[in-house]
C-alpha positions as CSV (number, residue, x, y, z in Angstrom):
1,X,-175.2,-50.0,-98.4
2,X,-175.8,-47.4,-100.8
3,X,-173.3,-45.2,-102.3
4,X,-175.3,-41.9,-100.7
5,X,-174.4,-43.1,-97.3
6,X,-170.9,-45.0,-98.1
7,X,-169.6,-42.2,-96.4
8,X,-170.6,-43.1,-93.0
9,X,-169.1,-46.2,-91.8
10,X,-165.5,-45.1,-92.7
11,X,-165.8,-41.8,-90.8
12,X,-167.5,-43.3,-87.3
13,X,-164.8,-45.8,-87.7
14,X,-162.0,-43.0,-88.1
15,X,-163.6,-41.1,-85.0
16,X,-163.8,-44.5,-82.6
17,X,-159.9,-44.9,-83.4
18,X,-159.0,-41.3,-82.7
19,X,-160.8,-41.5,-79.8
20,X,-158.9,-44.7,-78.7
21,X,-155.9,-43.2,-79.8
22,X,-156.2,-40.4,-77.8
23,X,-157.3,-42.2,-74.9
24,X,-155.9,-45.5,-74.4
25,X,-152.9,-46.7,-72.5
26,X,-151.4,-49.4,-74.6
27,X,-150.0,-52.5,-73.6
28,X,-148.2,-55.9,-74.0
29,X,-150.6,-58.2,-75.7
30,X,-150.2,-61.4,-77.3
31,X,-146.4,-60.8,-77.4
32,X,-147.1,-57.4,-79.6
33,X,-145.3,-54.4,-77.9
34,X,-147.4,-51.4,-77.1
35,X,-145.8,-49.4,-79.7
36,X,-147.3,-52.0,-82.2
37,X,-150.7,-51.7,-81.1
38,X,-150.0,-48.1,-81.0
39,X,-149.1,-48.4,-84.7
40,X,-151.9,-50.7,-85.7
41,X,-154.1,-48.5,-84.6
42,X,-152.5,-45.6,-86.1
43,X,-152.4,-47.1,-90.0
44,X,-156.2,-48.3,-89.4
45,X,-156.9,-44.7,-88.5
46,X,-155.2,-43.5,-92.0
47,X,-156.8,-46.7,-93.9
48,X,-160.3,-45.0,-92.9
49,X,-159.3,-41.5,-94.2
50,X,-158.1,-43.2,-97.6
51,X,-161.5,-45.2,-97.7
52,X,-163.6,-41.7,-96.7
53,X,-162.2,-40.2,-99.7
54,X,-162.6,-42.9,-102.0
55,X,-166.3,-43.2,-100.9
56,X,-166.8,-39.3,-101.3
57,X,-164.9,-39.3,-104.6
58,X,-166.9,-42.2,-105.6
59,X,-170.3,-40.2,-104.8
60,X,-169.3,-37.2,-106.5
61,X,-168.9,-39.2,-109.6
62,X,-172.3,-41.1,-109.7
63,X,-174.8,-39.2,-111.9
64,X,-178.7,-38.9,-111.2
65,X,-180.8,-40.5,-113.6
66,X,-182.3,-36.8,-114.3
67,X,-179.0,-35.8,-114.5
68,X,-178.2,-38.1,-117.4
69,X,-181.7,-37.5,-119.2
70,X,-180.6,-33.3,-119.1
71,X,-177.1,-34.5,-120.4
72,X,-179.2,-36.4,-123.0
73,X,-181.4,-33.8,-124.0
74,X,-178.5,-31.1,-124.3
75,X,-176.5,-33.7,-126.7
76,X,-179.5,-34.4,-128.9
């Protein structure tokens, strides 16, 4: 994936678990209480917002190449 478009998996992922957090009835499951799939869910949700703004931070950073040949030109 490039880094243009790193953005998006991170924030269809943070929209699916909103939605399933807002939605869902949890449940017993594999001897987990619902209050830990409610929390599992919850700290993936915030693990996506943390990976969102590293991906944006980490687009923001990356120059052009005719950004760096203007950069070059002013130095010289």
């Amino acid at each position: 994936m490039s880094d243009a478009n790193a953005w998006q998996t991170p924030i269809a992922l943070f929209v699916t678990l909103v939605v399933v957090l807002c939605t869902a009835n949890f449940k017993q499951f594999l001897s987990f209480s619902a209050d830990f799939w409610q929390a599992v869910f919850f700290i993936s949700a915030v693990l996506t917002v943390i990976w969102f703004v590293v991906a944006i931070l980490r687009r923001r950073k990356r120059m052009t190449a005719n950004e760096l040949i203007e950069r070059m030109k002013r130095i010289n």
